[in-house]
C-alpha positions in Angstrom: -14.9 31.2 -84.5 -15.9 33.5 -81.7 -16.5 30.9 -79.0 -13.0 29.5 -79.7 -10.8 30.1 -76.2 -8.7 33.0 -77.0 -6.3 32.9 -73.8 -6.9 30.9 -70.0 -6.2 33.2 -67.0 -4.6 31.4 -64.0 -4.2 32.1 -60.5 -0.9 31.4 -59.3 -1.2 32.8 -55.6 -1.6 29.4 -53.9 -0.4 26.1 -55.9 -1.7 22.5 -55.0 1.2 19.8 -53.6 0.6 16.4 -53.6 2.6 14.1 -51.0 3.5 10.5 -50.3 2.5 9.2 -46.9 4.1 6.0 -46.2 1.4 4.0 -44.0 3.4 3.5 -41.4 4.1 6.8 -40.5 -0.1 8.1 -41.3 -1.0 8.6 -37.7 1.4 11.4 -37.2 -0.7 13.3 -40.4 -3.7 15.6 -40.2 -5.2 17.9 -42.3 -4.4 21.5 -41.0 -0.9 20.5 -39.8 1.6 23.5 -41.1 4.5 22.4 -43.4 7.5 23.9 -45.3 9.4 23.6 -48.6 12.1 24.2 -50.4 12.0 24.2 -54.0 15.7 23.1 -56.2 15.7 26.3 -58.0 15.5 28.5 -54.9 17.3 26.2 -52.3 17.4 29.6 -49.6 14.2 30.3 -49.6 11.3 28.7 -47.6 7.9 28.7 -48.7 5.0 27.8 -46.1 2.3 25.4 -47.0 -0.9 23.7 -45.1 -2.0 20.4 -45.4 -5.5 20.1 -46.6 -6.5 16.4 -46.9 -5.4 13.2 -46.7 -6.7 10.1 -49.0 -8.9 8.0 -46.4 -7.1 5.0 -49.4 -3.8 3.5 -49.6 -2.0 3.2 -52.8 -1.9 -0.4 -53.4 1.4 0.4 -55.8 3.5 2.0 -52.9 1.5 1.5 -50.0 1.6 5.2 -49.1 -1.5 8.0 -48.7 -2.0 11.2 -50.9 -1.9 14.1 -48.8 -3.1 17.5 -50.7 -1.5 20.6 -49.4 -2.1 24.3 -50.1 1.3 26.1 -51.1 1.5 29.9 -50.1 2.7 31.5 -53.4 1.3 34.8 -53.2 5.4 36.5 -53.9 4.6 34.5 -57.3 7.8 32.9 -56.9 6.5 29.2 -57.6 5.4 27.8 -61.0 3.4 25.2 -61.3 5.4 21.6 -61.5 8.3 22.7 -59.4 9.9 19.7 -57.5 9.7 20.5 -53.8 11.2 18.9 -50.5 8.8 19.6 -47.4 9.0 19.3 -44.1 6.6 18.3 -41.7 6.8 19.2 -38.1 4.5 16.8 -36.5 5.7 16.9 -32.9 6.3 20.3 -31.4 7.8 20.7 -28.0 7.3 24.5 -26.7 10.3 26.5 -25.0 12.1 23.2 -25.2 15.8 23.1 -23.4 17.9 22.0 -26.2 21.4 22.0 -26.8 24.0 21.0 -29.5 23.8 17.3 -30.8 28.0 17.4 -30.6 27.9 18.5 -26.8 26.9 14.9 -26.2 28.5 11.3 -25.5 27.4 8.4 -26.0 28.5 5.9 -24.4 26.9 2.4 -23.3 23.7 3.1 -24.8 23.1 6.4 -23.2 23.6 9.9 -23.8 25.4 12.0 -21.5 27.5 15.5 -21.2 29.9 17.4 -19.4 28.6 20.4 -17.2 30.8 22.6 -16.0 30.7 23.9 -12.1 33.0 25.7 -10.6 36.3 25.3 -12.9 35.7 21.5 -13.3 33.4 19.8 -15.1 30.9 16.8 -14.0 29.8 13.9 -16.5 25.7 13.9 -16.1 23.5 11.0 -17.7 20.5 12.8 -19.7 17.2 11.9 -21.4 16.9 13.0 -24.7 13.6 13.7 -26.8 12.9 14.9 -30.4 16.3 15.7 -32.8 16.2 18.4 -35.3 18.9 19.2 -37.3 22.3 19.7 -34.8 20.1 20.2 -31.7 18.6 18.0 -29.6 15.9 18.2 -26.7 17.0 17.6 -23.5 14.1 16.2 -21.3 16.0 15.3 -18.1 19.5 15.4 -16.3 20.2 19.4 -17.4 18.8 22.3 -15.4 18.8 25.4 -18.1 21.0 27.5 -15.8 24.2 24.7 -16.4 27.1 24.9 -18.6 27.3 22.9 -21.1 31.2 21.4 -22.9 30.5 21.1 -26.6 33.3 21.2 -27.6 37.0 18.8 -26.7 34.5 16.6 -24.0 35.9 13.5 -25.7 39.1 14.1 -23.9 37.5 15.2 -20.0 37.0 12.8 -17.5 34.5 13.4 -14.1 36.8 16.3 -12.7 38.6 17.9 -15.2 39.6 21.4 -14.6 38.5 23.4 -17.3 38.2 27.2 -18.0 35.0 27.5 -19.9 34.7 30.3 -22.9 33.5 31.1 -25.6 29.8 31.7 -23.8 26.6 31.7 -26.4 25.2 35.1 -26.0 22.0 32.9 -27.4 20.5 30.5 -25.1 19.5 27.5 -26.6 16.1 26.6 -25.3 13.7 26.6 -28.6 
């Protein structure tokens, strides 16, 4: 039969994703917001992706929203009905003074450091803000000029002589 479909040509170069949304967590979504993913069979690679829309109606099953996003596959890496992980950044903090999530204390409720000053270090109370991975923003207490312990603090006491090494030759403001 000549009007029988012979072969269907497909365009690969950017794939649909759909996401869960958990309602509780909807306000920090928008369509346009830039997201990430890593798919199991390439676990190294990150692919970038754009969220489209977001169902204005709750899934009565979960309780979550369906977001649509655009995946980037233009390398042609992706096949259709890959199982992806993405990430979401929906808080961004510009040049942001971080530093290393094991550089800090906690003790009574509150997060605190050792700087070092002049061959001793000093015990300083900070504020903390948004945690990625092992860094986190430091919003108050820490000038981005200090010296920073991160590593043997559990040991110093307010005082301490210390001979700091090991410098980053990277700073770590993000």
């Amino acid at each position: 039969d000549a009007a029988e479909e012979a072969f269907r040509i497909t365009d690969t170069s950017e794939l649909l994703a759909y996401l869960q949304i958990p309602q509780g967590e909807l306000a920090k979504f928008a369509a346009g917001q830039a997201a990430t993913l890593v798919v199991d069979a390439m676990p190294n690679t990150t692919y970038s992706a754009t969220i489209a829309r977001i169902s204005p109606t709750i899934d009565v099953r979960n309780g979550t929203f369906r977001a649509t996003a655009f995946v980037d596959n233009r390398s042609g890496e992706l096949a259709p009905g890959m199982f992806a992980r993405f990430s979401i950044a929906y808080d961004r903090h510009a040049d942001a003074l971080v530093i290393p999530r094991a550089a800090i204390v906690e003790e009574d409720d509150q997060a605190s450091i050792y700087v070092v000053a002049n061959g001793s270090v000093a015990r300083r109370v900070i504020e903390v803000g948004i945690e990625s991975g092992n860094v986190v923003e430091v919003v108050g207490g820490l000038a981005i000029d200090e010296e920073v312990v991160i590593n043997g603090q559990a040991s110093l006491r307010d005082g301490s002589k210390v001979l700091a090494s090991n410098r980053p030759s990277a700073s770590y403001t993000g």
